[in-house]
Each structure stands twice: as structure tokens, then as C-alpha cells.
N, C-alpha and C positions, 0 to 999 in steps of 0.2 A: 188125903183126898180132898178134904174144903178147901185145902190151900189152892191144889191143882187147877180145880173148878171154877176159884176165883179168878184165878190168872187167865184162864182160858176166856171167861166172862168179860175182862177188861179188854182182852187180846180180841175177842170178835165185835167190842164195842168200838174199838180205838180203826180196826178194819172196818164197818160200817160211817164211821167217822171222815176216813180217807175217800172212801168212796164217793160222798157225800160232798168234800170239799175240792174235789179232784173236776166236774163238771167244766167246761169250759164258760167262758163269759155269755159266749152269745144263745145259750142255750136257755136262760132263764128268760122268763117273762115278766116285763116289768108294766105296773100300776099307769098307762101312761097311754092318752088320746095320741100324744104325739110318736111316729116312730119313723124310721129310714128306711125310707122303700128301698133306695139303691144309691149304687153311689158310681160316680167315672170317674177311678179312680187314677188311671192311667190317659192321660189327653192323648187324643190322634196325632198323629205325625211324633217329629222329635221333639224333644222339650223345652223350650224357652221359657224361661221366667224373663224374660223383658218386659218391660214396662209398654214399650212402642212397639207392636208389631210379634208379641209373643204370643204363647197357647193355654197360660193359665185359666183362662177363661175358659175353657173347653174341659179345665173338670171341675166336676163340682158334684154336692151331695146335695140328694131329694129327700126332703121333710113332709111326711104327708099328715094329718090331721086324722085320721079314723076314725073317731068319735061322730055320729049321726043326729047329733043334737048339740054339742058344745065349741063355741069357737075359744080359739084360745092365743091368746099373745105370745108372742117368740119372744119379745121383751129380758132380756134376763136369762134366758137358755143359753148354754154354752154347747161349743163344738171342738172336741180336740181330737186330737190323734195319741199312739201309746206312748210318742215321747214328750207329752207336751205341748207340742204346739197347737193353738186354740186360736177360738175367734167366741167374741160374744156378739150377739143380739141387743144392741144398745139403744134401740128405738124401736116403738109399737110396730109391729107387724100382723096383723091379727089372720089366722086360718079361719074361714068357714068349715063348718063339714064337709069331708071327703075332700077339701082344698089340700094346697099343696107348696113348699116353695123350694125351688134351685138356689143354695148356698155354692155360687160360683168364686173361684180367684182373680186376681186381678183384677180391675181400678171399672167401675162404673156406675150410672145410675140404679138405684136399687126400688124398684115398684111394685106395688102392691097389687097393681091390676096384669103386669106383667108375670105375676109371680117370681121374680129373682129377687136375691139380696146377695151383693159384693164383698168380697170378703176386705174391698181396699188393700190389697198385697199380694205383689205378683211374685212370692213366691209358692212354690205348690204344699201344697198340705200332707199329701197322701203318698204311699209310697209306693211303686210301682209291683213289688215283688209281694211287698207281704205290711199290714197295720194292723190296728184296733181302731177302730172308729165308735168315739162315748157321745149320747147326746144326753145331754144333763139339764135337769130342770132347774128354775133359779134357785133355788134352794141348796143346790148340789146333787141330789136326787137322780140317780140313775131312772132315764126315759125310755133309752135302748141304748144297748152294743152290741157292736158284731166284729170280729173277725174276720180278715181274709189271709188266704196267698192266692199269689196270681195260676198257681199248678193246681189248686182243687179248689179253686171257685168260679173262676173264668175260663170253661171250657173252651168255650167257643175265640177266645182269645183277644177281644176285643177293645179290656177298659172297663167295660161296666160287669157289675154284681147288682142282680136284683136280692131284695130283702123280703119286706112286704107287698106282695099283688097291686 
């Protein structure tokens, strides 16, 4: 019978275990002023990635600041998607509190008073159907992520997913 016990012991450890590591990504909450309000992840109309006269521009992901006291440099934060593909923050940007910026595609001026920063590449990031979207501190440090598909997150059917308020 101590044998049985034990086994049983291990067996409801190794199930609370699973359980445990089973949580999806975007469900944790990470240490972090910065996080992703939302993101358009599908642009309006059809899709061009051209350079001249395309719609890259028109998605892009919102970084908002939360923090009520701290500003903080985007400097060093990175932006990828689940395969891979990323963009860093390779110059000061700094958030006030409650600030905010538009990480748009495609080729443009990037202002601080404007709130956008360009990603310089017109191709799109995000996937229309379904991604992962990681915001990562310089460090490596998970900031936030979330999760989508376009069938249970975009009811309304639009492109955009809000995140945070």
C-alpha cells in the first residue's frame, strides 16, 4: 500500500504540474509599465506590401506606457511575431505616462510628438488568420504577449484586437 500511495502522490503532482504549464501565453502577467493595447493586425482593403502606393502602413501595433509616474525608453525593446520576424527599437523613444506609440509597416518619418515609429519595411508582420505577438524588453524579458485568431478575437471583424483599455 506505500508503494500505491506513492505512485498516486507522484501521479497527482506530475497532473497539477501539467496543469500548471498548460496556461496559454497571453494569460500571464508580466512585471512591465509597457504593454500592447492592441494591434491592426489585418490592414483595410487588400494587401500590398509595395513600397509605392501600398497598405503596410495601415497595420500596426499600439505600445502604451501604463505606468503613472515612470517614462521609459523603447530604446532596446524588441517586436516579433511567433515566427520570427521582429523589429527593434534602435533609437530613443521615450513614453510619458499614459503615452503611447503606433509601431506602423512601411517606410516613414518616425516622431515622437507624432507618436509613430516605422518599422522601415514594407513587408507586413502580422498574420491575418492567427499570430503571437512578443513585446520584449532589452534585456530579452518578456513585457507582454498575446495571442490571436481572427475567429475568437475579432468579432466584430475588422483588423483590430484590443488588448489593454
Amino acid at each position: 500500500m506505500h508503494i500505491r500511495r506513492h505512485v498516486l502522490t507522484v501521479a497527482a503532482a506530475a497532473g497539477a504540474l501539467a496543469v500548471v504549464t498548460a496556461a496559454p501565453a497571453q494569460a500571464a502577467e508580466y512585471s512591465s509599465a509597457l504593454k500592447i493595447k492592441g494591434v491592426q493586425y489585418d490592414a483595410p482593403g487588400a494587401d500590398s506590401n509595395r513600397c509605392s502606393g501600398g497598405n503596410t502602413k495601415d497595420e500596426y501595433l499600439t505600445i502604451k506606457n501604463y505606468s503613472r509616474t515612470a517614462t521609459v525608453d523603447l530604446k532596446g525593446y524588441v517586436v516579433k511575431d511567433a515566427t520570427g520576424n521582429k523589429f527593434t527599437f534602435t533609437t530613443t523613444h521615450r513614453l510619458e505616462p499614459g503615452d503611447y506609440v503606433k509601431l506602423r509597416g512601411g517606410r516613414g518619418t518616425n516622431s515622437d510628438a507624432g507618436n509613430v515609429v516605422y518599422r522601415q519595411n514594407c513587408n507586413f508582420i502580422w498574420n491575418n488568420d492567427k499570430d503571437t505577438i512578443y513585446l520584449l524588453k532589452p534585456g530579452g524579458a518578456r513585457a507582454d504577449v498575446h495571442s490571436y485568431t481572427k475567429s475568437a478575437n475579432d468579432r466584430d471583424g475588422n483588423g483590430y484586437i484590443t488588448y489593454h483599455g
